[in-house]
N, C-alpha and C positions, 0 to 999 in steps of 0.2 A: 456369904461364906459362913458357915457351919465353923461351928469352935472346935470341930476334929480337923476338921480341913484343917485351918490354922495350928492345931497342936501338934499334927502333921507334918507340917511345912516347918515350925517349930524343931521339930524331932529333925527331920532332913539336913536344916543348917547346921545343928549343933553337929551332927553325925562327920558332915561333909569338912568341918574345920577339926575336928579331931582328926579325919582322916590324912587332911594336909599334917597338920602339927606333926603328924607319925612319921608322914613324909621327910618332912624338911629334917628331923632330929635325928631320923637314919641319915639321910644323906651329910649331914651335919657331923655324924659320928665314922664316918669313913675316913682311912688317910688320907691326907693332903696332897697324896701322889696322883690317888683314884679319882679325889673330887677336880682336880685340875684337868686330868682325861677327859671327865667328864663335861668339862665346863662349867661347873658347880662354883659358886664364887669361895672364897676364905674364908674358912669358921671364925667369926669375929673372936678375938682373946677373950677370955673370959672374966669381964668386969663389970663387976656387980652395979654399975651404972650402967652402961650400956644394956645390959638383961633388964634392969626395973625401965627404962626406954621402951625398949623391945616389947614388953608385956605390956608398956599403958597406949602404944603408938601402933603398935606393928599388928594388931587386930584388925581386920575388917569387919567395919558394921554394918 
């Protein structure tokens, strides 16, 4: 494998979790009337433990 191949694949991941991240923060910022239509779960409250969680756990590697 060629180091563009991999810088490639590289670029791809990062792209494709940015893309989700965008996802989940719209859907995230919707009323709680729309995301329940939706089937969208509950915007967890907002507690600054739970977010530093989220941020060290809630990544896939």
């Amino acid at each position: 494998m060629s180091m563009f191949e991999s810088l490639g694949r590289y670029a791809a991941a990062i792209k494709h979790a940015h893309n989700r991240n965008r996802s989940v923060r719209t859907l995230n910022s919707l009323p709680p009337e729309i995301q329940k239509d939706i089937g969208w779960p509950a915007s967890p409250p907002s507690d600054p433990q739970a977010a530093l969680a989220a941020l060290l756990l809630g990544s896939a590697r």
